[in-house]
C-alpha positions in Angstrom: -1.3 17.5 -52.4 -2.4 16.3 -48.7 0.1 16.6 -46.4 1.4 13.2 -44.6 0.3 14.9 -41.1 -3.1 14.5 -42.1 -3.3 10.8 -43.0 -3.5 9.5 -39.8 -4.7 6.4 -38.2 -8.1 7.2 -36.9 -10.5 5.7 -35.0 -13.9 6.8 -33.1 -14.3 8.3 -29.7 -15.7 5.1 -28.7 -12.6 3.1 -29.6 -10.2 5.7 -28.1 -12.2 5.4 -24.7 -11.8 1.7 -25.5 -8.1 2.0 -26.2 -8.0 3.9 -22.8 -9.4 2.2 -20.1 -7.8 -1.4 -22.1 -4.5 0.0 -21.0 -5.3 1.5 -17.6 -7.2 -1.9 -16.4 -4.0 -4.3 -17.7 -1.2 -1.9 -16.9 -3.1 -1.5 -13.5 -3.2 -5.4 -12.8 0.7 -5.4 -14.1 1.9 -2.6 -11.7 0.3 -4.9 -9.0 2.7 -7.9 -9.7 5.7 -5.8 -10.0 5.1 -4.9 -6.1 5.5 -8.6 -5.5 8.8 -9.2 -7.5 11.6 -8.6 -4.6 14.8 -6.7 -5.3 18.4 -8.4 -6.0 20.8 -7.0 -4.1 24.3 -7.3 -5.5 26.7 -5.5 -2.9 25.7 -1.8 -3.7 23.6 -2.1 -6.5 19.8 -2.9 -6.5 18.3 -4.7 -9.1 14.7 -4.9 -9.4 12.1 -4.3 -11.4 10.6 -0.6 -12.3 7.5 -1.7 -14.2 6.2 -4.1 -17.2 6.9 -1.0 -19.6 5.8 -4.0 -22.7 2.0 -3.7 -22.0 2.0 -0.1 -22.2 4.1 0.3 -25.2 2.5 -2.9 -27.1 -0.6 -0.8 -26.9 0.7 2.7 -27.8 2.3 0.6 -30.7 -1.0 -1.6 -31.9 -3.6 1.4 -31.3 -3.4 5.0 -30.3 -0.3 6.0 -29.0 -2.3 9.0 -26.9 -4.7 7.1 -25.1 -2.5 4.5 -24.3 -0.1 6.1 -23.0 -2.2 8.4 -21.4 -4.6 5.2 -19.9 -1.6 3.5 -18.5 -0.4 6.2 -16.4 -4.5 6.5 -15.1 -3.8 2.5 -14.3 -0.5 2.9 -12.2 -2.9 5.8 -10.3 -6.0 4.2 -9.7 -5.1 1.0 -9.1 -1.4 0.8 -8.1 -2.2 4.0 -5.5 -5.6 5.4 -5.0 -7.2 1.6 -4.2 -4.1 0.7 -2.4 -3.8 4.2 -0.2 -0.5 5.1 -1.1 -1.3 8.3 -3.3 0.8 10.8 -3.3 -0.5 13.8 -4.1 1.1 16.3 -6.2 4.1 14.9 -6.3 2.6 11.8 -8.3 2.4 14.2 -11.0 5.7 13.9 -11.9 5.4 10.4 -12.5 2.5 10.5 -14.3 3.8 13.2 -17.1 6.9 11.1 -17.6 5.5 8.0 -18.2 3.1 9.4 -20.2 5.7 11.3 -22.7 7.8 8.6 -22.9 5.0 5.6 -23.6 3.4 8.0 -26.6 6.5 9.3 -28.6 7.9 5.6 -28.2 4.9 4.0 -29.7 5.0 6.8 -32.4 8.4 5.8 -33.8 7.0 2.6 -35.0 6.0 3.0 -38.5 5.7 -0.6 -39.1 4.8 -3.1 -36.1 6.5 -6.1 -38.0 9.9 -4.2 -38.0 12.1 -5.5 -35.0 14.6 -3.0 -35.1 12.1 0.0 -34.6 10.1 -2.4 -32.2 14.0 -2.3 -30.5 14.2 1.6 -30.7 10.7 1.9 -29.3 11.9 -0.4 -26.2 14.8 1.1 -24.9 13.2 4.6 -26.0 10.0 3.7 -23.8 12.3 3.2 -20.6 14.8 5.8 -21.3 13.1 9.0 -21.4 11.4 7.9 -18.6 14.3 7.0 -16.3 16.4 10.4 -17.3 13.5 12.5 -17.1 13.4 11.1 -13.5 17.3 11.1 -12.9 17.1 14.9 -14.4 14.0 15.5 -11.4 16.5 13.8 -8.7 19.0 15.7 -9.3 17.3 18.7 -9.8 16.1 18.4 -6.2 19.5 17.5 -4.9 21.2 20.6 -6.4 18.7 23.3 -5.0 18.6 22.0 -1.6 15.5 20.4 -1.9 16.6 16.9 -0.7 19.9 15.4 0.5 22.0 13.3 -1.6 21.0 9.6 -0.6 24.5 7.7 -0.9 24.9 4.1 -1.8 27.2 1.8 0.7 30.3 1.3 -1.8 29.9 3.9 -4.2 31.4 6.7 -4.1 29.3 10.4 -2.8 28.6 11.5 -6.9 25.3 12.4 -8.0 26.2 12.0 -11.6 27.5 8.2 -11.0 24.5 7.2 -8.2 22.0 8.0 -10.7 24.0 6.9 -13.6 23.8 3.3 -11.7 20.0 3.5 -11.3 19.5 4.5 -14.6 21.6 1.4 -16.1 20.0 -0.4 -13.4 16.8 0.3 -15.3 17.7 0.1 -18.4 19.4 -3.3 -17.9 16.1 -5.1 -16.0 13.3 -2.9 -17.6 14.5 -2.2 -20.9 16.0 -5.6 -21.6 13.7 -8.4 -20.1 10.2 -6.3 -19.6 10.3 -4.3 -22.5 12.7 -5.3 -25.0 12.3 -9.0 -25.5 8.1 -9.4 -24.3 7.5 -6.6 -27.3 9.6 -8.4 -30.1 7.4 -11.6 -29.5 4.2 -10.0 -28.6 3.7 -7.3 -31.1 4.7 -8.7 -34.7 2.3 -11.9 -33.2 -0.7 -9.5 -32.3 0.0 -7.4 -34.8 -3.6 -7.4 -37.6 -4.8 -10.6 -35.2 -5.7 -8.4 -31.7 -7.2 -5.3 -33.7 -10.4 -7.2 -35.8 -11.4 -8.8 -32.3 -12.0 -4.9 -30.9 -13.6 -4.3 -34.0 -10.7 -2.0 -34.8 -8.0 -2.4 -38.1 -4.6 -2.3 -38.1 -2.3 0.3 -38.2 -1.6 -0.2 -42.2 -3.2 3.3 -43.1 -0.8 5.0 -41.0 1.3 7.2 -42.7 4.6 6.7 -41.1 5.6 8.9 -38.8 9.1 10.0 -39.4 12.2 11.2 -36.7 11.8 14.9 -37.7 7.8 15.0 -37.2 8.1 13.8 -33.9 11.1 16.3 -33.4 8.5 19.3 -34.3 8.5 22.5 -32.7 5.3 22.3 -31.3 5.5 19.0 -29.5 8.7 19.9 -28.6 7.6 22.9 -26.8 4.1 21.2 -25.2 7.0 18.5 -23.7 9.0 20.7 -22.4 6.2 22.5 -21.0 4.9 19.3 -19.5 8.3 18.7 -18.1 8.4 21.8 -16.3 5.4 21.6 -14.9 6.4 17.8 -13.6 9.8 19.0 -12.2 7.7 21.8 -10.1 5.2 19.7 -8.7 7.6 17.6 -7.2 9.9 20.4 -6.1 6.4 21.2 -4.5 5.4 18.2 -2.8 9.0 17.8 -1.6 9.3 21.1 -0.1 6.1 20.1 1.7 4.3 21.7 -0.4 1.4 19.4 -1.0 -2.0 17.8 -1.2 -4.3 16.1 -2.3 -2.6 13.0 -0.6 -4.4 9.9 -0.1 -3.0 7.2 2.4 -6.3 5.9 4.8 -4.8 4.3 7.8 -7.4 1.4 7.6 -5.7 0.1 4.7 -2.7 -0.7 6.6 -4.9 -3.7 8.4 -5.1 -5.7 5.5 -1.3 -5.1 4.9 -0.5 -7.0 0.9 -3.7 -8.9 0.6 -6.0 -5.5 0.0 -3.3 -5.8 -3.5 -5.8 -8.5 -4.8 -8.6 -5.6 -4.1 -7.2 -3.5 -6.8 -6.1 -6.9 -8.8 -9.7 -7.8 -9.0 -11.0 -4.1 -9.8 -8.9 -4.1 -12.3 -9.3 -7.4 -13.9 -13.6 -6.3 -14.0 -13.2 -3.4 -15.5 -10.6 -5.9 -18.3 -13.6 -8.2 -18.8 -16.2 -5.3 -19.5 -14.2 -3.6 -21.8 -13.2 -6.4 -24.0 -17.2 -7.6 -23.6 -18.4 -4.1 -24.7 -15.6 -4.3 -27.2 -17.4 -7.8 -28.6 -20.3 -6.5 -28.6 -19.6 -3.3 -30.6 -18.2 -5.4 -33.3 -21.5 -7.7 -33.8 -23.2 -4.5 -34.0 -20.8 -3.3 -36.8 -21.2 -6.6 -38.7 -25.2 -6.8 -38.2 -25.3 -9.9 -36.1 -27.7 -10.9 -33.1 -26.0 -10.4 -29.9 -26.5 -14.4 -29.0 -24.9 -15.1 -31.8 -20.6 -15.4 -31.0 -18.5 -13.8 -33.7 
């Protein structure tokens, strides 16, 4: 009998690189917006919003949990730092491991893209690990020294409760209205409709991918391991400890409009995917290329 492990949605190299950069260019042109959202501020508390975690985790869910995941966090870097001169360095690293982790085991607890409650799970799954790995970091750095406790005006000096704020901050804005609710309506709708036009087929040959699998030892252990490694380079670059670190002076000229740089960097390297995504597929059916599918 074939083991369930081994029945896995595949697809080619080609349509992993595809999967990829699709989710670095569009998470990259949605990181650039959320810098233009402004902040609420409601006596102590802060309300604004972390990121549009739905594009991310509508692709991990549709495609290849991996390289999604993976190709967002290369978006938020390339185009929501490098371009924009406000990398970094090490300490970025962090950010990027987190994100990563929690975009890719979220999209693999969706066995069925049509169910809404695992489409739920996956939503508040996506933003949580990825706020308490970060709270976890914070305080971390806090309790060895590494950086003062930053108080908020009307809440009391505790680590436990500031960062228990930002992380229900977070789940509240993020989870709720930018990854909740856009995923419910966007997935089940995309869902066998998004994956023929990339020459790509839906997830139904899956096998699903059940709590314990994910819970393996092996996973377990390379997350854990990626974790640590996260927490150190940010001890690092705290501690001064850094490089790497890319923010040009120049850049500072141009002040917000250089944003729509990276907006329109991002948005080519959209249209050229999806256009060598078109024109893979006449190729796989046998059609001229001036002919439109």
């Amino acid at each position: 009998m074939i083991s369930p492990l081994k029945k896995r949605y595949e697809l080619t190299q080609s349509q992993k690189l595809m999967v990829f950069i699709l989710s670095m260019s569009l998470y990259g042109i949605s990181n650039m917006f959320t810098e233009l959202i402004p902040a609420i501020q409601l006596g102590p508390i802060e309300l604004k919003v972390e990121y549009f975690a739905f594009i991310p985790l509508t692709l991990c869910i549709l495609f290849h949990p991996l390289y999604a995941a993976i190709g967002a966090s290369f978006g938020e870097v390339i185009f929501g730092e490098l371009l924009l001169g406000q990398f970094g360095g090490l300490g970025e690293l962090e950010k990027f491991i987190e994100f990563t982790l929690a975009m890719y085991i979220a999209g693999l607890l969706v066995r069925d893209p049509r169910n809404r409650k695992q489409l739920a799970i996956a939503s508040f799954v996506a933003v949580g690990i990825d706020q308490m790995l970060s709270a976890i970091v914070d305080m971390g750095k806090v309790w060895f020294g590494i950086e003062e406790l930053e108080t908020l005006p009307g809440i009391p000096e505790s680590l436990l409760l500031i960062e228990g704020v930002g992380f229900l901050n977070a789940m509240l804005i993020t989870g709720i209205l930018f990854s909740l609710l856009p995923t419910w309506y966007l997935v089940p709708r995309l869902y066998g409709k998004i994956e023929p036009l990339l020459g790509m087929k839906p997830r139904d040959s899956r096998i699903p991918v059940s709590l314990g699998e994910i819970m393996r030892p092996r996973l377990l252990l390379i997350a854990i391991i990626f974790i640590f490694i996260a927490a150190v380079s940010e001890f690092m670059a705290e501690s001064d400890i850094n490089f790497a670190v890319w923010e040009p002076e120049f850049l500072e000229q141009y002040g917000n409009g250089f944003m729509w740089v990276s907006i329109g960097a991002a948005a080519l390297v959209l249209v050229l995917t999806i256009i060598a995504a078109l024109r893979a597929k006449r190729r796989q059916a046998g059609l001229p290329k001036d002919v439109t599918p």
